[in-house]
C-alpha positions in Angstrom: 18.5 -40.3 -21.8 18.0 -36.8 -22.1 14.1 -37.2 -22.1 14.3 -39.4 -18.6 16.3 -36.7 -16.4 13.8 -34.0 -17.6 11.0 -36.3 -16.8 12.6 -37.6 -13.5 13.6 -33.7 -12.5 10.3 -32.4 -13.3 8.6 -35.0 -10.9 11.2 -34.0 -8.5 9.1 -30.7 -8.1 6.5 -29.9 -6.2 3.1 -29.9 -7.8 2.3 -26.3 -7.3 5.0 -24.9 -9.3 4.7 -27.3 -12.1 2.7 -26.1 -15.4 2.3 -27.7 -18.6 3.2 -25.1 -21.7 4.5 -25.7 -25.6 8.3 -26.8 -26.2 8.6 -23.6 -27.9 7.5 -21.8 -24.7 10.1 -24.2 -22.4 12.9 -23.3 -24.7 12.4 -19.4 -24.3 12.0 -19.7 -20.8 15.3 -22.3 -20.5 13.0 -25.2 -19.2 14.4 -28.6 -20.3 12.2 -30.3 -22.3 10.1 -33.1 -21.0 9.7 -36.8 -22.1 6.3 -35.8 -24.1 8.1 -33.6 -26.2 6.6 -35.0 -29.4 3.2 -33.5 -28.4 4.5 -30.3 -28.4 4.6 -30.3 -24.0 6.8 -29.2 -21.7 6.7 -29.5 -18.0 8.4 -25.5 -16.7 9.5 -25.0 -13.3 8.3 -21.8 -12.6 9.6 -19.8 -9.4 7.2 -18.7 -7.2 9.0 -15.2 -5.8 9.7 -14.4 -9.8 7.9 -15.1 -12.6 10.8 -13.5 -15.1 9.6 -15.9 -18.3 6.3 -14.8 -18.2 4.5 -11.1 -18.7 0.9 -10.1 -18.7 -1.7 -12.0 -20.9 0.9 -15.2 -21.4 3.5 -13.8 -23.4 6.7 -15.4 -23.0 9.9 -12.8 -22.8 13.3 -14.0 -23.5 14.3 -12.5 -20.4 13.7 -10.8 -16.4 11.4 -8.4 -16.9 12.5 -4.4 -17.0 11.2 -1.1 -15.4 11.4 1.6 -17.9 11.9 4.5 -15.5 11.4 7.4 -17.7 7.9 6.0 -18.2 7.3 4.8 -14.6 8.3 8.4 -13.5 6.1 10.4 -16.2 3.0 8.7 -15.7 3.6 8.9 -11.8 4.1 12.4 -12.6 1.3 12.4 -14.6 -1.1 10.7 -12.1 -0.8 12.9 -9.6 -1.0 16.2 -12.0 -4.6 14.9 -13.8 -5.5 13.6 -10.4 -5.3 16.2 -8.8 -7.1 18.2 -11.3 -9.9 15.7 -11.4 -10.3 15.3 -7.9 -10.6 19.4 -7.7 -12.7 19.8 -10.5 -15.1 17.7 -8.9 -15.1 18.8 -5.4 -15.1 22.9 -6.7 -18.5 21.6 -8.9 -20.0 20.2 -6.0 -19.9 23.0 -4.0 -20.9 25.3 -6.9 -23.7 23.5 -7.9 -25.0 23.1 -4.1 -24.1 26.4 -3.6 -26.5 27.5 -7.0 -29.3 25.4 -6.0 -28.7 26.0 -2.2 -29.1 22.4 -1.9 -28.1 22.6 2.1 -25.1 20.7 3.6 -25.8 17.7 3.8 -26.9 17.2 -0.3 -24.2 19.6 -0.9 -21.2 16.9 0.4 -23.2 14.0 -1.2 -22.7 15.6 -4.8 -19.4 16.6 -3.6 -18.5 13.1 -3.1 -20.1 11.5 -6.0 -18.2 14.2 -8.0 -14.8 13.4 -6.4 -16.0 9.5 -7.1 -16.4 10.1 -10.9 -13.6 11.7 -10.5 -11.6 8.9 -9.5 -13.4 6.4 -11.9 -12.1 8.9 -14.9 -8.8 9.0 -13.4 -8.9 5.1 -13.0 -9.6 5.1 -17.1 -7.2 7.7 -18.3 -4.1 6.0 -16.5 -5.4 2.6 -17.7 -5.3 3.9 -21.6 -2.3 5.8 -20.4 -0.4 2.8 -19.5 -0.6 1.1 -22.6 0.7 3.7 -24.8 3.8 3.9 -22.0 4.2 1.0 -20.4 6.4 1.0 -17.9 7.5 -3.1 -17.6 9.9 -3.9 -21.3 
């Protein structure tokens, strides 16, 4: 009886927001188990606005996820401190090296920016590794 509501509510739902995943995955995320249970299936409504069962890469969490704060604000804190360095760094060596070199304005801003761009592309990396020694979502 059990098997023909789940079946008979999960038709009830509209296609988009249907997804087939393991039992063991529908019980984690509260899903009721479908009619095809005995192949290890489950049919998981999962809201649109929220996706609170599921985290990055598949993982299922037994709750809504949670901002860790302290880590949001450090490595916000720390973005804009190595940022800012970076970006400045690569702006004051592209005006020293045109400067050397006397390489005339317009070369001088060109290195300037593809200085600044590396720059930003190191920055992109650090806060990547950065994030997952502290991530910020439990």
């Amino acid at each position: 009886m059990e098997a023909a509501i789940a079946t008979i509510a999960s038709i009830a739902l509209p296609p988009e927001i249907n997804t087939s995943r393991p039992a063991c995955a529908a019980k984690a995320c509260g899903a009721a188990t479908a009619a095809w249970a005995k192949i290890a299936s489950s049919v998981m409504r999962v809201p649109s606005a929220s996706l609170a069962c599921y985290r990055a890469g598949g993982d299922f969490a037994k709750g809504p996820l949670v901002i860790n704060w302290t880590n949001a604000l450090t490595l916000a804190s720390v973005a804009v401190l190595v940022g800012t360095e970076f970006v400045a760094a690569g702006a004051a060596a592209g005006w020293a090296i045109g400067g050397l070199f006397q390489l005339g304005d317009l070369l001088t801003h060109a290195l300037e920016f593809v200085l600044v761009a590396g720059a930003l592309t190191a920055l992109f990396y650090f806060l990547r590794a950065a994030l997952e020694h502290e991530p910020i979502v439990r």
